[in-house]
PDB file of N, CA, C and O in Angstrom, chain B, residues numbered from 101:
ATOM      1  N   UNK B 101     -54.852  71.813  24.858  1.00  0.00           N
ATOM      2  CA  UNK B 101     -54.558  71.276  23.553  1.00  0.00           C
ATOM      3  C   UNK B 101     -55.797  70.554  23.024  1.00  0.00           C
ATOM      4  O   UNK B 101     -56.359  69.662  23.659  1.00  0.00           O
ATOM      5  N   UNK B 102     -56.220  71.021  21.738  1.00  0.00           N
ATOM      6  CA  UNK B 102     -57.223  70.101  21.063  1.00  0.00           C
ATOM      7  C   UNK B 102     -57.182  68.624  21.026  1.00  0.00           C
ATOM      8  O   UNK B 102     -56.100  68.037  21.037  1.00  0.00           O
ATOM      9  N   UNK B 103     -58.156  68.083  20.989  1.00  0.00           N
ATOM     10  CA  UNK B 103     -58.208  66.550  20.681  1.00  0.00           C
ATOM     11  C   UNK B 103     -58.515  65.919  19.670  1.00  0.00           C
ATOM     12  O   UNK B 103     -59.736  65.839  19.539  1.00  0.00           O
ATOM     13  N   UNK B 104     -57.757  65.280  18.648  1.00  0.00           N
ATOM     14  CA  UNK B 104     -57.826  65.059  17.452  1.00  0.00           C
ATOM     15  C   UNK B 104     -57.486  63.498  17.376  1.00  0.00           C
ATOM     16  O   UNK B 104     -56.350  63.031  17.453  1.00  0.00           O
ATOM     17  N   UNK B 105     -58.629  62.799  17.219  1.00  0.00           N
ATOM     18  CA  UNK B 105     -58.081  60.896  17.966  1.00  0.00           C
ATOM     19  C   UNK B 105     -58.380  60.223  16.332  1.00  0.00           C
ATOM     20  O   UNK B 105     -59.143  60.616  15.449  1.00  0.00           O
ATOM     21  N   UNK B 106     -57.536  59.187  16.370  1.00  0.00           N
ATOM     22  CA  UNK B 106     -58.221  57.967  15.443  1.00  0.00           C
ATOM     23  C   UNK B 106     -59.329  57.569  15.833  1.00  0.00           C
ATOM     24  O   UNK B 106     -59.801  57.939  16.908  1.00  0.00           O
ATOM     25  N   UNK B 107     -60.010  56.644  14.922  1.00  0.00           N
ATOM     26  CA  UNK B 107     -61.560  56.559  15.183  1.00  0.00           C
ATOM     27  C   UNK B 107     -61.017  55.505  16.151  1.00  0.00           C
ATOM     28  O   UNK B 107     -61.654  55.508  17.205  1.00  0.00           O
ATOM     29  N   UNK B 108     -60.353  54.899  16.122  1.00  0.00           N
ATOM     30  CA  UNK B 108     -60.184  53.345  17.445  1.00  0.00           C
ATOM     31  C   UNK B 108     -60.014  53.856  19.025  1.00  0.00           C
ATOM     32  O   UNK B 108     -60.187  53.163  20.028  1.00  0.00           O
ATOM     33  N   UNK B 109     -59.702  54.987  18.980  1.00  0.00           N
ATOM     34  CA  UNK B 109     -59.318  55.906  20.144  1.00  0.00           C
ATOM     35  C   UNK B 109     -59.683  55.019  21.699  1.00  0.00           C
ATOM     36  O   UNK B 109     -60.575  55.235  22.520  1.00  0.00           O
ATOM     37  N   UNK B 110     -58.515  53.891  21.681  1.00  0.00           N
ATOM     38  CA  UNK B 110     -58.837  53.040  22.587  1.00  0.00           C
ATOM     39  C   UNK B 110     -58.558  53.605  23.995  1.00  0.00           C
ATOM     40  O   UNK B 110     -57.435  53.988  24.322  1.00  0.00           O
ATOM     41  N   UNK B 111     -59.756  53.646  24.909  1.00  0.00           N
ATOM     42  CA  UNK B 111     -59.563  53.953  26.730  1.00  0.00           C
ATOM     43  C   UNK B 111     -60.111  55.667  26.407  1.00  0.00           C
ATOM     44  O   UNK B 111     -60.474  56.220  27.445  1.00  0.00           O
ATOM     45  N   UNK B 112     -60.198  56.421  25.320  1.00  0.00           N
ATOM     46  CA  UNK B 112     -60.642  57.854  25.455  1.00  0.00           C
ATOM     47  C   UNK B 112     -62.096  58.005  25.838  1.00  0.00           C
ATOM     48  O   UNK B 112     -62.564  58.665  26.765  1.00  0.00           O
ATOM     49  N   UNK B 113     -62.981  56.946  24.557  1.00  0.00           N
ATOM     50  CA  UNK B 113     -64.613  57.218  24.881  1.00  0.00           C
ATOM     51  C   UNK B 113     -64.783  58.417  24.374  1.00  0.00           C
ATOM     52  O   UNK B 113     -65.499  59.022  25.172  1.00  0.00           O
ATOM     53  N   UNK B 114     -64.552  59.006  23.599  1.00  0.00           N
ATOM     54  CA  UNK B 114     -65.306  60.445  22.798  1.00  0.00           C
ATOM     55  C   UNK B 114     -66.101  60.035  21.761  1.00  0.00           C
ATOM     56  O   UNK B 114     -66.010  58.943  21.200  1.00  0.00           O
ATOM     57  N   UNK B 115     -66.673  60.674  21.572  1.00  0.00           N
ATOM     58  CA  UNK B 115     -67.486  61.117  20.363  1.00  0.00           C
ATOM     59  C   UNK B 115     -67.474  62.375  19.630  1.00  0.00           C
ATOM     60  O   UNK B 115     -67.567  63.473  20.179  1.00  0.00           O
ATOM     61  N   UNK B 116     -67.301  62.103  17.800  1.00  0.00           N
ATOM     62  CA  UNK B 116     -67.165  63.271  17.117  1.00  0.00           C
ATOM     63  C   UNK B 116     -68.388  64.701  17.193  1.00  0.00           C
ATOM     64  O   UNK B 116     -68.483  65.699  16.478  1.00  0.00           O
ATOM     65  N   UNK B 117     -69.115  64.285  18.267  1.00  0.00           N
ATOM     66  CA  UNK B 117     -69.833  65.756  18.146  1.00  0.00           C
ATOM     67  C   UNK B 117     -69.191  66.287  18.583  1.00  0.00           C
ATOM     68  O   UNK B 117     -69.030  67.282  17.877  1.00  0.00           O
ATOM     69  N   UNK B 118     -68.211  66.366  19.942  1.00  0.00           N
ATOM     70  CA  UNK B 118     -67.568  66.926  20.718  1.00  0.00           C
ATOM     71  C   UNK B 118     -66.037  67.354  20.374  1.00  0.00           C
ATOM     72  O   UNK B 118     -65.551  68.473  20.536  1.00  0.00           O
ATOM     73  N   UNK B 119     -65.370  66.150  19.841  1.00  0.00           N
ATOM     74  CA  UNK B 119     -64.263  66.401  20.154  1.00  0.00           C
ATOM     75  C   UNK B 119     -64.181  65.655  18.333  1.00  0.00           C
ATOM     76  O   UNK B 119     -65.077  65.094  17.702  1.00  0.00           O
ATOM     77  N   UNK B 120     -62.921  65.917  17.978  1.00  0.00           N
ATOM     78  CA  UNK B 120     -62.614  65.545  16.246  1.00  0.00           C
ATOM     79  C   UNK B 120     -61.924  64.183  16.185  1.00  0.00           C
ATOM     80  O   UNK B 120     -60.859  63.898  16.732  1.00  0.00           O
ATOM     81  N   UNK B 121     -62.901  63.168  15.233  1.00  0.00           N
ATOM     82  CA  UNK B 121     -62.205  62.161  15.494  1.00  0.00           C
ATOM     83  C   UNK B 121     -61.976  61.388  13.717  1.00  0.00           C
ATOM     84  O   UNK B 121     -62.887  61.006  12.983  1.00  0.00           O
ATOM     85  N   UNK B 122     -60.680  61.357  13.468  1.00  0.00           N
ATOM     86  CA  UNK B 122     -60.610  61.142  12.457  1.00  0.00           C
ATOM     87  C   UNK B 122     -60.675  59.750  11.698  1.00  0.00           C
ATOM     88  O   UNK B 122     -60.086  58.855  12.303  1.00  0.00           O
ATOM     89  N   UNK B 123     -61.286  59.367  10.463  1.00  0.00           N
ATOM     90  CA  UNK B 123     -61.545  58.058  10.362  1.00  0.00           C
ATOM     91  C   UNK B 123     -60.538  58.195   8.693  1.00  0.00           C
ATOM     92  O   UNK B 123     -60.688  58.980   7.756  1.00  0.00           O
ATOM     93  N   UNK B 124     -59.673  57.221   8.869  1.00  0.00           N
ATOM     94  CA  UNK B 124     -58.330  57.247   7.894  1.00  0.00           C
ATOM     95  C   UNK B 124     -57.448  58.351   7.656  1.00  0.00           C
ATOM     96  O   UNK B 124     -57.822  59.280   8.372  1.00  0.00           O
ATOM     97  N   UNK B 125     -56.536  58.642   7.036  1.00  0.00           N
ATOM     98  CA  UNK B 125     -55.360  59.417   7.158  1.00  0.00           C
ATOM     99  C   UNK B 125     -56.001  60.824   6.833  1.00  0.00           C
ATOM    100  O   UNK B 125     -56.034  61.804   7.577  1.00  0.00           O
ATOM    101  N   UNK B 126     -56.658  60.663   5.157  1.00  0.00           N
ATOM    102  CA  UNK B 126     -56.975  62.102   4.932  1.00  0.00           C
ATOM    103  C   UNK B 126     -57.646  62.757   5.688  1.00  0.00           C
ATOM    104  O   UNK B 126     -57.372  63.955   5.616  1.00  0.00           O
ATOM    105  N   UNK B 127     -58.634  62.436   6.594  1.00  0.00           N
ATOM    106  CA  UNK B 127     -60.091  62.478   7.100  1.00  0.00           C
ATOM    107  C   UNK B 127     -59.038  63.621   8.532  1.00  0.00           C
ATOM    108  O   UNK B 127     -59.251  64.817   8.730  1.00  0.00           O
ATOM    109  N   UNK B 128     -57.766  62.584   9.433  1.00  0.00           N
ATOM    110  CA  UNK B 128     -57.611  62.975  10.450  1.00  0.00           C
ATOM    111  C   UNK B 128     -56.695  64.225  10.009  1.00  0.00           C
ATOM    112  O   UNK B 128     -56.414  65.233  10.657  1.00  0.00           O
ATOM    113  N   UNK B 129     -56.389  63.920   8.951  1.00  0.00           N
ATOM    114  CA  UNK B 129     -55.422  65.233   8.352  1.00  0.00           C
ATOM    115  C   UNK B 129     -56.140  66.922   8.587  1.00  0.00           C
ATOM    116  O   UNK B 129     -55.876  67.973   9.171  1.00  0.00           O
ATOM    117  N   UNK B 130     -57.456  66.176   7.477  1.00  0.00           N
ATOM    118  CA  UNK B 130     -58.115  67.402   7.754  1.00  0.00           C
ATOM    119  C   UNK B 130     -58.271  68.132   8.932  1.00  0.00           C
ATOM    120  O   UNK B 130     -57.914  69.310   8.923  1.00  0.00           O
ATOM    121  N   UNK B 131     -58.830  67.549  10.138  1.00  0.00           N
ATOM    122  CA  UNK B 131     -59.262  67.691  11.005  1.00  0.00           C
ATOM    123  C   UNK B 131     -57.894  68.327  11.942  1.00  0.00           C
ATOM    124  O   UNK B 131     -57.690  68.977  12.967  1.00  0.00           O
ATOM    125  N   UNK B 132     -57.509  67.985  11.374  1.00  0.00           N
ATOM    126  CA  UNK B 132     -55.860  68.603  12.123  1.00  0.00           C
ATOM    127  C   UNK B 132     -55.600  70.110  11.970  1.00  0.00           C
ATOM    128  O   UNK B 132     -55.220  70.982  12.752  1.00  0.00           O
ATOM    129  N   UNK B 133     -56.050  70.086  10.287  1.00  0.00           N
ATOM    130  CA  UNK B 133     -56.218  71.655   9.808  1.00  0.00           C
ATOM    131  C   UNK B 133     -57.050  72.361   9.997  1.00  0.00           C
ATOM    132  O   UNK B 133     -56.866  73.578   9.981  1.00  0.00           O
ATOM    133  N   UNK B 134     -58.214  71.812  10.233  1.00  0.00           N
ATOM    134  CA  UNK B 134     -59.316  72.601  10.657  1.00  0.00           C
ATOM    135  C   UNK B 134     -58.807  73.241  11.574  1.00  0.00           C
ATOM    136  O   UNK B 134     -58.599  74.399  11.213  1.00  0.00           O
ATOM    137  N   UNK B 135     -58.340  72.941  13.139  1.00  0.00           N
ATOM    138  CA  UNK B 135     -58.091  73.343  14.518  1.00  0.00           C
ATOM    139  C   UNK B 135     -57.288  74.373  13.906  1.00  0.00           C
ATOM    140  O   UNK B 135     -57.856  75.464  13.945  1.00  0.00           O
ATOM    141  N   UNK B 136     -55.886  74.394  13.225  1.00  0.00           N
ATOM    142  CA  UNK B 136     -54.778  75.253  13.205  1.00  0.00           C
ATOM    143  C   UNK B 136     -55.841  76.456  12.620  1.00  0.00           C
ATOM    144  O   UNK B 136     -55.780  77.550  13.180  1.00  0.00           O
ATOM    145  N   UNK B 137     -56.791  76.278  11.530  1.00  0.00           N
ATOM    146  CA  UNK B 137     -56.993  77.456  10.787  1.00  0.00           C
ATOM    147  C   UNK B 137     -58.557  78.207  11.387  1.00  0.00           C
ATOM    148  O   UNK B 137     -59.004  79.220  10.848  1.00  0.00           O
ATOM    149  N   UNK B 138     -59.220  77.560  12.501  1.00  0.00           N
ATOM    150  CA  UNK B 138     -60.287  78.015  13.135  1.00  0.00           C
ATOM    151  C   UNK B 138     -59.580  77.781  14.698  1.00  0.00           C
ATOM    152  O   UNK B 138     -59.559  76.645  15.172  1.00  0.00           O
ATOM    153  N   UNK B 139     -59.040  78.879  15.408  1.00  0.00           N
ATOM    154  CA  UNK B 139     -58.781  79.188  16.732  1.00  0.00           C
ATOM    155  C   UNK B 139     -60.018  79.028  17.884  1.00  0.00           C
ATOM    156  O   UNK B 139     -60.011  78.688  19.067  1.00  0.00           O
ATOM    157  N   UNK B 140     -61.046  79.429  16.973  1.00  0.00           N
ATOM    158  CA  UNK B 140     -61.760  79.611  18.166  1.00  0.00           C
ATOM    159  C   UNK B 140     -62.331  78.205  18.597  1.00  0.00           C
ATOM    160  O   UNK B 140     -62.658  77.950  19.756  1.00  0.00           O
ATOM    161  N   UNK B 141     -62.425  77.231  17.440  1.00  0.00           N
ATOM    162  CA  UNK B 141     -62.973  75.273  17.745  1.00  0.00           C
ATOM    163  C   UNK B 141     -61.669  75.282  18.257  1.00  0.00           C
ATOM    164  O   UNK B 141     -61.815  75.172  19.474  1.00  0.00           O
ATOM    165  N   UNK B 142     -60.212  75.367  17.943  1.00  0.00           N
ATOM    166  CA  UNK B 142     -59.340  74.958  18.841  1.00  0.00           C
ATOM    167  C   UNK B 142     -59.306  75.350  20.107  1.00  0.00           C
ATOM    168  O   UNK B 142     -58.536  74.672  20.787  1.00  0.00           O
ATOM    169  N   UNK B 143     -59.946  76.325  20.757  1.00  0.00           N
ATOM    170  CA  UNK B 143     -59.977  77.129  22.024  1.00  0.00           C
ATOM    171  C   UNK B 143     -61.390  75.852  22.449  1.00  0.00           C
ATOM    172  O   UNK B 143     -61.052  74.911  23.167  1.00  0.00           O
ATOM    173  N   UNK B 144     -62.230  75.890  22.178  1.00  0.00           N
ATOM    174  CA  UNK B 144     -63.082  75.008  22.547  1.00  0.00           C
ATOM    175  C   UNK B 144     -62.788  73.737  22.753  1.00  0.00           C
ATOM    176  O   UNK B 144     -63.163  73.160  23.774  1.00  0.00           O
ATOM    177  N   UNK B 145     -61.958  73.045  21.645  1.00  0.00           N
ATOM    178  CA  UNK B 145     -61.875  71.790  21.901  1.00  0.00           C
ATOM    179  C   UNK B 145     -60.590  71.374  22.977  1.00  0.00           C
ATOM    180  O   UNK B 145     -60.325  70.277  23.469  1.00  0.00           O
ATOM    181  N   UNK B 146     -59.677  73.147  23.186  1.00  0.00           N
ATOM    182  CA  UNK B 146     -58.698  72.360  24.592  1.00  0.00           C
ATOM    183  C   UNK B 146     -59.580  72.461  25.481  1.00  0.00           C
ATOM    184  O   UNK B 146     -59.195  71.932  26.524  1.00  0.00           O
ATOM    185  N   UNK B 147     -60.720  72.954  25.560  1.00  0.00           N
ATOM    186  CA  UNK B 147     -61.558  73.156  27.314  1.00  0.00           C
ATOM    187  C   UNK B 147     -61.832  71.573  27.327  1.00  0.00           C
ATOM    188  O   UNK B 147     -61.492  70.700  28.126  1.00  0.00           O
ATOM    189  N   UNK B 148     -62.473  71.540  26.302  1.00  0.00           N
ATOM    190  CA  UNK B 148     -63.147  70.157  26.594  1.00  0.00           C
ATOM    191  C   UNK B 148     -62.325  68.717  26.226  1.00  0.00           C
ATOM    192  O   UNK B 148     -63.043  67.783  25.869  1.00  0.00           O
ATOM    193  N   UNK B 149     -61.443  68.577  26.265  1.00  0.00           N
ATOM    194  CA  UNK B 149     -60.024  68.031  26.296  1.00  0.00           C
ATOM    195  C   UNK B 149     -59.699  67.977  27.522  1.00  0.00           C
ATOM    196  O   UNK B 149     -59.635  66.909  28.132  1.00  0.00           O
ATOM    197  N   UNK B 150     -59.419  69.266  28.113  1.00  0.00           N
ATOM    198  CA  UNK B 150     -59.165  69.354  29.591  1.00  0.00           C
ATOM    199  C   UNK B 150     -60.236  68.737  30.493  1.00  0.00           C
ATOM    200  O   UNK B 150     -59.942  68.176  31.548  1.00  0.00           O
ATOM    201  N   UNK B 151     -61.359  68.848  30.088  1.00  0.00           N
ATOM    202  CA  UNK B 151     -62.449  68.621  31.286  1.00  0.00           C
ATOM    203  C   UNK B 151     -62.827  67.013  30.961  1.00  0.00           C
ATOM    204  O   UNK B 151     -63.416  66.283  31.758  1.00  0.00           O
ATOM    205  N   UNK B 152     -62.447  66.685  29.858  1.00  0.00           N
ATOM    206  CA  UNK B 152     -62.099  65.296  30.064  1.00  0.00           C
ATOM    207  C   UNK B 152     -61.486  64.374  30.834  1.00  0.00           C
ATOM    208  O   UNK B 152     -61.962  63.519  31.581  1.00  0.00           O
ATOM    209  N   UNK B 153     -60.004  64.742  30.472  1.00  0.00           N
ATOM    210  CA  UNK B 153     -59.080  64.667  31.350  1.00  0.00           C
ATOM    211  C   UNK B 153     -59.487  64.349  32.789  1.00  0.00           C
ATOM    212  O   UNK B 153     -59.634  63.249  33.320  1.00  0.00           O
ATOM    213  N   UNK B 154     -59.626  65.515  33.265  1.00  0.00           N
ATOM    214  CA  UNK B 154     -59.850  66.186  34.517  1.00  0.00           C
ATOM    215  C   UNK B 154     -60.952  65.361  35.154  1.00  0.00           C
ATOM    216  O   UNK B 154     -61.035  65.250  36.378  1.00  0.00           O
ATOM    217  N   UNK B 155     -61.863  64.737  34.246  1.00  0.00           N
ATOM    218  CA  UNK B 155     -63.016  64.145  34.904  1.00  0.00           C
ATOM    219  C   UNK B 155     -62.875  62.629  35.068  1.00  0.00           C
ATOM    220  O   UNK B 155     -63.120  61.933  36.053  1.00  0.00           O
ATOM    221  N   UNK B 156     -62.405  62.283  33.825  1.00  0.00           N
ATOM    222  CA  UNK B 156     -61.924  61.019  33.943  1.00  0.00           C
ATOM    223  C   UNK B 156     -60.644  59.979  34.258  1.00  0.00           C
ATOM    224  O   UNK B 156     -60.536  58.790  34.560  1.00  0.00           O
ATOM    225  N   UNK B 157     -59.812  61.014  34.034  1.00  0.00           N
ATOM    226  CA  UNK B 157     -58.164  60.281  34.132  1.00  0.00           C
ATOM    227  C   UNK B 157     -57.550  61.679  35.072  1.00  0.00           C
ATOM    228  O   UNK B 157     -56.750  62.547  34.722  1.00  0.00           O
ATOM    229  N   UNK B 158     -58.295  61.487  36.415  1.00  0.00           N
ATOM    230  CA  UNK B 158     -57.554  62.377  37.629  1.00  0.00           C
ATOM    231  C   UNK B 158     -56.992  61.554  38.213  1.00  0.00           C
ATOM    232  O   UNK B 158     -57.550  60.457  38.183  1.00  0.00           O
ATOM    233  N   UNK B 159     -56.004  61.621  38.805  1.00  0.00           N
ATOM    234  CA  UNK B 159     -55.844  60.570  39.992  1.00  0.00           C
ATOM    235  C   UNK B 159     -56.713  59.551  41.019  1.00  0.00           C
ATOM    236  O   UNK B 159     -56.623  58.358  41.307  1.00  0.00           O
ATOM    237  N   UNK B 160     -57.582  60.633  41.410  1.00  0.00           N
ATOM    238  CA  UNK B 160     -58.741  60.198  42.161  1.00  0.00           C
ATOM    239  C   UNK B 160     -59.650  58.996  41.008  1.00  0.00           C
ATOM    240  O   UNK B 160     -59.962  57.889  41.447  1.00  0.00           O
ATOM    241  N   UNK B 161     -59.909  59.304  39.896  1.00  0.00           N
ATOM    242  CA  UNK B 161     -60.864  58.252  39.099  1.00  0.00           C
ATOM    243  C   UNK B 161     -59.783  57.057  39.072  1.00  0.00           C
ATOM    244  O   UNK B 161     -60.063  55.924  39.466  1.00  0.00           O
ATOM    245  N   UNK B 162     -58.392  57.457  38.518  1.00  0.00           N
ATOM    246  CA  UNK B 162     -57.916  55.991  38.397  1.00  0.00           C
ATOM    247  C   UNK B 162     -57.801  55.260  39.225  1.00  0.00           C
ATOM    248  O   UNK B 162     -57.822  54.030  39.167  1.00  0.00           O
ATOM    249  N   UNK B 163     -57.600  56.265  40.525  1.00  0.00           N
ATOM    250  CA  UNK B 163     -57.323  54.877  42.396  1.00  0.00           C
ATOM    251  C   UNK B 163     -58.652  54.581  42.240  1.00  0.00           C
ATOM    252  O   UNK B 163     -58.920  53.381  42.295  1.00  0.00           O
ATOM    253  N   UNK B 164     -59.528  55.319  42.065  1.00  0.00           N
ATOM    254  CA  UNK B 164     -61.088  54.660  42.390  1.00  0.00           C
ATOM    255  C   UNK B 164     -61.450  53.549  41.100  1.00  0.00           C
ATOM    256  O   UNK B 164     -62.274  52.760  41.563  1.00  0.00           O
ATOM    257  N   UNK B 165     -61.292  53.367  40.360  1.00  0.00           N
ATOM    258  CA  UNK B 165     -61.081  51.975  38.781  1.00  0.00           C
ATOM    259  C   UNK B 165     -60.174  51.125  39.556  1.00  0.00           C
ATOM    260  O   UNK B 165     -60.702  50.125  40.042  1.00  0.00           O
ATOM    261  N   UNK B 166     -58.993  51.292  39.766  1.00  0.00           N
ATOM    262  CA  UNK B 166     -58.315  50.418  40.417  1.00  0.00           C
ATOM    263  C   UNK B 166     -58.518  49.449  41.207  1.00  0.00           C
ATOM    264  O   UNK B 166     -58.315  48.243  41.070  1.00  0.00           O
ATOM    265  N   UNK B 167     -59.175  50.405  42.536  1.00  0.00           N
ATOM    266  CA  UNK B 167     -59.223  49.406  43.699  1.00  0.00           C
ATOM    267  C   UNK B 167     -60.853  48.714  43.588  1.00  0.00           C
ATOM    268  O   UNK B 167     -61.252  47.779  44.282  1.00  0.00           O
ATOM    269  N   UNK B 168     -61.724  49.508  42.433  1.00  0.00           N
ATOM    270  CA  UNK B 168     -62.766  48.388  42.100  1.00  0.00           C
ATOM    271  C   UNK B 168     -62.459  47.173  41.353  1.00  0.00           C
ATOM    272  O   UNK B 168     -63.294  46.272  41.272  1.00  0.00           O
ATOM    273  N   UNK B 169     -61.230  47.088  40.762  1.00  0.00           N
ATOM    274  CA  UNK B 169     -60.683  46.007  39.896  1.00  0.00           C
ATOM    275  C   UNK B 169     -59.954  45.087  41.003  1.00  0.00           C
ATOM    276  O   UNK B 169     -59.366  44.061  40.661  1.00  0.00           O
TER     277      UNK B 169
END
């Protein structure tokens, strides 16, 4: 699934080169439509959505944040 954040996108850490980050309603609107009507940035932006994920909020990263806290 694409990633489409408010600009406050608190605990994510993205940046709009990568991933779409919308700044007020119309702005994230757009950006919403963009994905539905270009498949292939939506195919891109679930990889890198996923490998986000995957890199940062695995199980393994959060026990390892944790038990450094």
């Amino acid at each position: 699934m694409p990633v489409v954040s408010h600009r406050r996108r608190e605990g994510l850490n993205i940046t709009d080169r990568r991933y779409l980050v919308g700044i007020g309603t119309a702005t994230f609107a757009s950006r919403c439509l963009t994905l539905l009507e270009d498949r292939d940035r939506a195919a891109a932006q679930s990889y890198a959505a996923l490998e986000l994920v995957t890199s940062r909020f695995s199980w393994d990263q959060v026990a390892t944040a944790f038990e450094a806290s």
